[in-house]
C-alpha positions as CSV (number, residue, x, y, z in Angstrom):
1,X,0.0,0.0,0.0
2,X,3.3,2.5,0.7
3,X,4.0,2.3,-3.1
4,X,0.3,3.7,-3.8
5,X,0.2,6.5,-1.3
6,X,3.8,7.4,-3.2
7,X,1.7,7.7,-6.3
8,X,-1.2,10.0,-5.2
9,X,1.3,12.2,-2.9
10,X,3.4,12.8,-6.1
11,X,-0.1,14.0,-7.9
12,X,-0.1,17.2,-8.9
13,X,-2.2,20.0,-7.0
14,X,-2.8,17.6,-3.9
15,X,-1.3,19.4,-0.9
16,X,-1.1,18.2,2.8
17,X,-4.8,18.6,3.1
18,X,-6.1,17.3,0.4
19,X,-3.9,13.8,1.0
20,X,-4.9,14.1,4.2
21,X,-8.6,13.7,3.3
22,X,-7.9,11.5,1.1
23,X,-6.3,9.1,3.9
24,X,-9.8,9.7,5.8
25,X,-11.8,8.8,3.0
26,X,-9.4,5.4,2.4
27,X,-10.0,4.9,6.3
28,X,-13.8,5.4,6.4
29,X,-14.4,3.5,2.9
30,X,-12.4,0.5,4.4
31,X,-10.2,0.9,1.3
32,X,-6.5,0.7,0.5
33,X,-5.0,3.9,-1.7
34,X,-4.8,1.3,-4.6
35,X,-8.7,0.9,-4.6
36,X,-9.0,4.4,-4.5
37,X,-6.8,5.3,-7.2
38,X,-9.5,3.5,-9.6
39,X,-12.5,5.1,-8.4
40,X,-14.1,7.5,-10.8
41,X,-14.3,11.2,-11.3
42,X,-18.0,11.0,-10.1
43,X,-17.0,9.0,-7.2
44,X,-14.1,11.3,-6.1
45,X,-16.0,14.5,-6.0
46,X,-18.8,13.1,-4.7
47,X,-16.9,12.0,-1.8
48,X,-13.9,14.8,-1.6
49,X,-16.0,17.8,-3.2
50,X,-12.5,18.5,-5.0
51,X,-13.2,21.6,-7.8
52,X,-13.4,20.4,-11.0
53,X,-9.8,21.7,-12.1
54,X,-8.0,20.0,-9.4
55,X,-10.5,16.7,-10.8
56,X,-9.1,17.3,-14.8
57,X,-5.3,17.5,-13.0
58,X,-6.3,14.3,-10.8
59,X,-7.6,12.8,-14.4
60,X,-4.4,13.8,-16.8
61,X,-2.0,12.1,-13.5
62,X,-3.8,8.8,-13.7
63,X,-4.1,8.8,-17.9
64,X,-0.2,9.3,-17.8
65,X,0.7,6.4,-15.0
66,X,-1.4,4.2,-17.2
67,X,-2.6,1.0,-16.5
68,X,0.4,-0.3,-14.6
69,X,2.1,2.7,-13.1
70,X,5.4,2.9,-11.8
71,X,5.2,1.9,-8.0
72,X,9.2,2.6,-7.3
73,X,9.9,5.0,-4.0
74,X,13.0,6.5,-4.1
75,X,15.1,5.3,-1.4
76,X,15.2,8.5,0.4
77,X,11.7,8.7,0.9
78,X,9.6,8.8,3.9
79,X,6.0,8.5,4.0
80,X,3.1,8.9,6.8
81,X,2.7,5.4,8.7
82,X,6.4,4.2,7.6
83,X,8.3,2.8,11.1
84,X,10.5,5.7,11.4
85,X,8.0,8.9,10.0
86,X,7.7,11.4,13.1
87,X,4.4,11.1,14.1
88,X,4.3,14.2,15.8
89,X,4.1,15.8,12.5
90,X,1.1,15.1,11.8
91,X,-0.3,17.0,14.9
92,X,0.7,20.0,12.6
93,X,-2.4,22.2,10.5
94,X,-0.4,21.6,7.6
95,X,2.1,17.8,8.0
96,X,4.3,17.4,5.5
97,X,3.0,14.5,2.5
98,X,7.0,13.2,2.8
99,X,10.0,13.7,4.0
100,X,13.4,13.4,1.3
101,X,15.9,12.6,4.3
102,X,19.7,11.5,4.2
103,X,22.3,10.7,6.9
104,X,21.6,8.8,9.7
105,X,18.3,7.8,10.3
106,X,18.1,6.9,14.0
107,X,18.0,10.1,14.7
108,X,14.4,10.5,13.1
109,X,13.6,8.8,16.5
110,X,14.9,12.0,18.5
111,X,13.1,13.8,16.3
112,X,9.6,12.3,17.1
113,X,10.3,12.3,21.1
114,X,11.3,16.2,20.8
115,X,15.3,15.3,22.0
116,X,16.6,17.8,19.8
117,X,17.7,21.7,20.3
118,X,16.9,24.2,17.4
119,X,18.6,27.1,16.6
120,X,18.2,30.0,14.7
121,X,18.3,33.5,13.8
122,X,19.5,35.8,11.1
123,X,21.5,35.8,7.9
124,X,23.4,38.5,8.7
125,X,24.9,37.9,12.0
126,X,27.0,40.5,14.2
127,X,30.6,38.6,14.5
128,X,29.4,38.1,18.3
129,X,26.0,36.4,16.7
130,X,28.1,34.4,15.4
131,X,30.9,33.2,17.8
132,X,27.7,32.8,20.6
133,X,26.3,30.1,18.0
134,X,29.2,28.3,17.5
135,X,29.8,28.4,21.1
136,X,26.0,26.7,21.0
137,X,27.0,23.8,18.6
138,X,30.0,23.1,20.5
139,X,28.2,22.9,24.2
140,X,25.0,20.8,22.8
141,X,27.0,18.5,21.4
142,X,29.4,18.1,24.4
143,X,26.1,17.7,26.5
144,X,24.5,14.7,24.1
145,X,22.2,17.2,22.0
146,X,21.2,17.0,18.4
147,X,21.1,20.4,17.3
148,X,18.0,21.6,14.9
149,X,18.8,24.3,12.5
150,X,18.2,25.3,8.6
151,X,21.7,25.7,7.1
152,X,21.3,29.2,6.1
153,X,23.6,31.8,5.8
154,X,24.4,33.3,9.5
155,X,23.4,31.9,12.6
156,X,22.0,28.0,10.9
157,X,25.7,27.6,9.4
158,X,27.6,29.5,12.4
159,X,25.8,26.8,15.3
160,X,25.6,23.5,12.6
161,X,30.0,24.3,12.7
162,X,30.2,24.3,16.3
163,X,28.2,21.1,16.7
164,X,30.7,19.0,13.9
165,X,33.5,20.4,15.2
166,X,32.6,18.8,18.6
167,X,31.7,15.4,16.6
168,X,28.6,16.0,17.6
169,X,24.4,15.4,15.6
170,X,23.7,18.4,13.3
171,X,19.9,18.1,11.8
172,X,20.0,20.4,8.7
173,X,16.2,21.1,7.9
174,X,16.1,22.6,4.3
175,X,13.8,24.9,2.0
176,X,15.0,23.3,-0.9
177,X,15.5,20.0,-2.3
178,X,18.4,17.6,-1.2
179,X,20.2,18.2,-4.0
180,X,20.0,21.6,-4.2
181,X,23.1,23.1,-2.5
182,X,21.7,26.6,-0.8
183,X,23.7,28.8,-0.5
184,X,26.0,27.4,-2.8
185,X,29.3,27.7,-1.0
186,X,27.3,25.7,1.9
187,X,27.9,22.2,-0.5
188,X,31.0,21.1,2.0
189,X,28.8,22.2,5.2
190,X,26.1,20.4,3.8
191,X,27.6,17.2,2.9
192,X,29.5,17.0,6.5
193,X,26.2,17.2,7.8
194,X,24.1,14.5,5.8
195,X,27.3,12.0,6.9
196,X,27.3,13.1,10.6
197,X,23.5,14.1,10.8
198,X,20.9,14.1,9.3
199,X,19.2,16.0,6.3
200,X,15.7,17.0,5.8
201,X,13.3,18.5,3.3
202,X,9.7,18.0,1.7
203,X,10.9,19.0,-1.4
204,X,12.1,16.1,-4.3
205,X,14.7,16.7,-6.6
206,X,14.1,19.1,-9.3
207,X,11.3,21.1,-7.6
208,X,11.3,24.5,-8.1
209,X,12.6,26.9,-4.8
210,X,9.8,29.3,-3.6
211,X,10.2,31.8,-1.1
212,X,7.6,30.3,1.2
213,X,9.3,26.9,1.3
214,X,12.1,28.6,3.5
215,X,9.1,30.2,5.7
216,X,7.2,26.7,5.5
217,X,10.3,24.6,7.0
218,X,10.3,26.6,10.4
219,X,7.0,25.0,11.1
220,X,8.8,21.4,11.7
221,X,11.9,23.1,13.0
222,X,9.8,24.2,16.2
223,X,7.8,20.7,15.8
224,X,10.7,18.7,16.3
225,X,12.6,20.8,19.0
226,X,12.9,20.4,23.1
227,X,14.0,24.0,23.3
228,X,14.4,26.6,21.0
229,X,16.9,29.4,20.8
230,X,16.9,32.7,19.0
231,X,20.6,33.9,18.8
232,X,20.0,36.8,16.8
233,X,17.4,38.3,14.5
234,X,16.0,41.6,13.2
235,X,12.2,42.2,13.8
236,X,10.9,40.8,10.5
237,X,12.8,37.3,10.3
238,X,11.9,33.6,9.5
239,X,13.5,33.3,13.3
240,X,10.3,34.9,14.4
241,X,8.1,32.8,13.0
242,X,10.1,29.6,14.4
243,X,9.2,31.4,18.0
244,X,5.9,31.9,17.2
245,X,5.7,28.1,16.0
246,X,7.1,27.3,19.4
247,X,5.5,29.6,22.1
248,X,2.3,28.1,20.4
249,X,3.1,24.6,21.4
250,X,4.5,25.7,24.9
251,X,8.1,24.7,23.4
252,X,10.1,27.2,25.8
253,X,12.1,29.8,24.1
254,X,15.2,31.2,24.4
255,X,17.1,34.8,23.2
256,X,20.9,35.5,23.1
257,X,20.7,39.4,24.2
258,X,21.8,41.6,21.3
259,X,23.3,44.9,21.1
260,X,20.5,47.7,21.6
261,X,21.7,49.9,18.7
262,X,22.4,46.8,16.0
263,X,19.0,46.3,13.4
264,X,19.5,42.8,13.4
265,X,19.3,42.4,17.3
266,X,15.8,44.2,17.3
267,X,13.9,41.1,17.0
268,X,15.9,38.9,19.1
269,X,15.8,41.3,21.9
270,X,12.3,42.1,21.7
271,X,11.3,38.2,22.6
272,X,13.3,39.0,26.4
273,X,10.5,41.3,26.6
274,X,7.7,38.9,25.8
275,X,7.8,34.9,26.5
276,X,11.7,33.9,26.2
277,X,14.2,33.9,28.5
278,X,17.8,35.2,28.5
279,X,20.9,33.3,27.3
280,X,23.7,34.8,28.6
281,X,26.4,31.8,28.4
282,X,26.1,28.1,26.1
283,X,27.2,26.4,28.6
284,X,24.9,27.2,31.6
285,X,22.6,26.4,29.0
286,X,23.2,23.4,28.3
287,X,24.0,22.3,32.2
288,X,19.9,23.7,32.7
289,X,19.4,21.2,29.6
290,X,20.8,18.6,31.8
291,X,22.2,15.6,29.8
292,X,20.7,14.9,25.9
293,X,19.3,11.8,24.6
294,X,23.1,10.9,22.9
295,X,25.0,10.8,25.9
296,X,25.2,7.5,27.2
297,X,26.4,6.2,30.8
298,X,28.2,3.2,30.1
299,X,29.1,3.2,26.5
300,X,29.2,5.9,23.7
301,X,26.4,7.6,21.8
302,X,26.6,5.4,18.5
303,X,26.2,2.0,20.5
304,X,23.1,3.8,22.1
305,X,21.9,4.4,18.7
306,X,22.8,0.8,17.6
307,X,20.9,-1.0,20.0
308,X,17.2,1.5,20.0
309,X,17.7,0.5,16.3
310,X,17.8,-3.2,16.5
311,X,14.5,-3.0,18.2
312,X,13.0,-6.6,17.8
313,X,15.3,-7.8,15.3
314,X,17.1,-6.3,12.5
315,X,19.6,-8.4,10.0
316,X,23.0,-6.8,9.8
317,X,22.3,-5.1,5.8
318,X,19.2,-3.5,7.6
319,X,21.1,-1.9,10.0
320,X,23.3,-0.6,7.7
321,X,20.9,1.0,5.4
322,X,19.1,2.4,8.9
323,X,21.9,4.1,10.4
324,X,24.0,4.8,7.4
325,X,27.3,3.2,9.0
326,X,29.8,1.9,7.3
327,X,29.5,-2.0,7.8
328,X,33.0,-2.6,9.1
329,X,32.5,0.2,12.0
330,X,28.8,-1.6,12.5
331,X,30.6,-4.8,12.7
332,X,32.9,-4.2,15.8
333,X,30.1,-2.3,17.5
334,X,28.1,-5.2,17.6
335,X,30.8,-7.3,18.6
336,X,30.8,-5.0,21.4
337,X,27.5,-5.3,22.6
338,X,27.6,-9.0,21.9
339,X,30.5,-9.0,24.4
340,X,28.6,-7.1,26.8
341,X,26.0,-9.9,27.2
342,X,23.5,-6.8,25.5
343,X,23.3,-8.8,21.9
344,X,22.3,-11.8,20.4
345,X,23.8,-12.8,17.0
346,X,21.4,-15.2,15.7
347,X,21.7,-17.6,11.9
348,X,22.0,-15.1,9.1
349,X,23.4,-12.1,10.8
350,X,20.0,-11.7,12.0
351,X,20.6,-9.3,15.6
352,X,18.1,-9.3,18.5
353,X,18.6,-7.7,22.1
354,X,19.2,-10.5,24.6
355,X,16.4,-10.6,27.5
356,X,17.3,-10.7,31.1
């Protein structure tokens, strides 16, 4: 049935709402997407009340899949009711119909339990802007912290720098495709980032870049995020908007005070006057934080990683393909754990945790 939701999401004109009554139809019908994609015109409005342009769009879509249309998702792909999709997007007014994602996928789980710190703020960052969110990066990921942010000029690139350099979990949410390197000379950050992190967008390759795709992503940043901070941003900024997103879901936020006299402080300082509170150093921030969801007691971050993604069972090419590790550096870690009495290799390099 995942193949045949790929199809309809990919039709053009149908948005997040639309697919999303589309999924309440299949539910209430009893019907699978496949079913639905041969019900008739009549049948659709009738039951949708789509206008009649969006039904010739819906009509031209099916006459060009034909008969037997091409059921291939890309690899990258990741659709509502897959294991690892976030459900708490779809508590959004607008949930994404996909996600495109590359790097390491176990971190999609600290994205659906909120275990992650965004970050961001202007474009054009004051030089102390920008040395305070490097000095973020660097203390989140010495305290265990994936760090949220949309690898834009300024502030995203400035914290995302600090996090790597600490070998830490950069999440690099974008308003444009995967493979579309914005802004350009980003391609090196970018690429460090879908190896040690994790990339996201809801855009496939080859769509056109709008505007309101870079205002759209700050949505999920604030969905995804424990805590939010605002290092630095002038009073009309998308770093507003990720506030607003937040302070709406009681996600507390957090401002960097700003010189008084700089224009691109103006925002940032005007949220100490409303609902955020001051950050005056990263890491008394990150001590209030209190220890993130990578730091790990009694073994390091990855073997953490290794074992919430074994879950029931996983076969060693699975495991691979989920966390994106190379398989030699897999194979000592679950050597490790198999050491540790924490394994169980079983016939086919089939891997379950062993029960007390």
């Amino acid at each position: 049935m995942r193949a045949w939701w790929w199809l309809w999401v990919c039709c053009p004109g149908l948005g997040s709402a639309r697919l999303s009554a589309l999924r309440s139809l299949a539910e209430k019908s009893s019907v699978g997407p496949d079913e639905l994609w041969g019900w008739s015109r009549d049948q659709l409005r009738d039951a949708l009340a789509w206008p009649e342009s969006l039904l010739d769009s819906v009509e031209r879509y099916r006459a060009k899949q034909g008969q037997r249309p091409d059921l291939t998702v890309p690899a990258d792909v990741l659709l509502p009711g897959d294991p690892l999709w976030p459900d708490c997007l779809n508590l959004l007014d607008r949930p994404p119909p996909l996600l495109h994602c590359r790097g390491r996928r176990s971190l999609l789980n600290r994205l659906q339990l909120r275990e992650a710190i965004a970050v961001v703020g202007t474009r054009s960052a004051s030089n102390h802007g920008l040395a305070v969110a490097e000095d973020l990066g660097r203390a989140l990921a010495r305290a265990g912290w994936p760090v949220i942010s949309g690898l834009a000029e300024g502030i995203d690139a400035a914290v995302h720098q600090g996090c790597l350099a600490e070998k830490g979990s950069p999440i690099g949410i974008l308003g444009t495709p995967l493979d579309r390197i914005y802004p350009a000379h980003h391609r090196s950050l970018q690429e460090r980032v879908g190896v040690s992190g994790l990339l996201l967008s809801e855009h496939g390759p080859g769509s056109a870049v709008r505007r309101g795709h870079f205002a759209a992503r700050n949505r999920l940043v604030a969905q995804f995020a424990r805590a939010l901070v605002v290092v630095e941003c002038p009073e009309r900024s998308g770093a507003l908007i990720s506030a607003r997103f937040a302070m709406e879901r009681s996600c507390p936020v957090w401002a960097v005070p700003g010189d008084a006299r700089r224009w691109s402080c103006q925002g940032s300082n005007a949220l100490l006057q409303d609902q955020a509170a001051p950050l005056l150093q990263p890491v008394d921030f990150a001590r209030q934080l209190g220890p993130g969801p990578l730091t790990s007691g009694d073994g390091t971050s990855r073997q953490r990683e290794l074992l919430e993604a074994v879950g029931e069972g996983s076969s060693f090419d699975d495991l691979v393909k989920r966390l994106q590790c190379p398989p030699g550096e897999l194979a000592v870690q679950l050597f490790e754990l198999e050491c540790r009495g924490e394994l169980l290799c079983e016939s086919g390099l089939n891997w379950k945790k062993r029960r007390p």
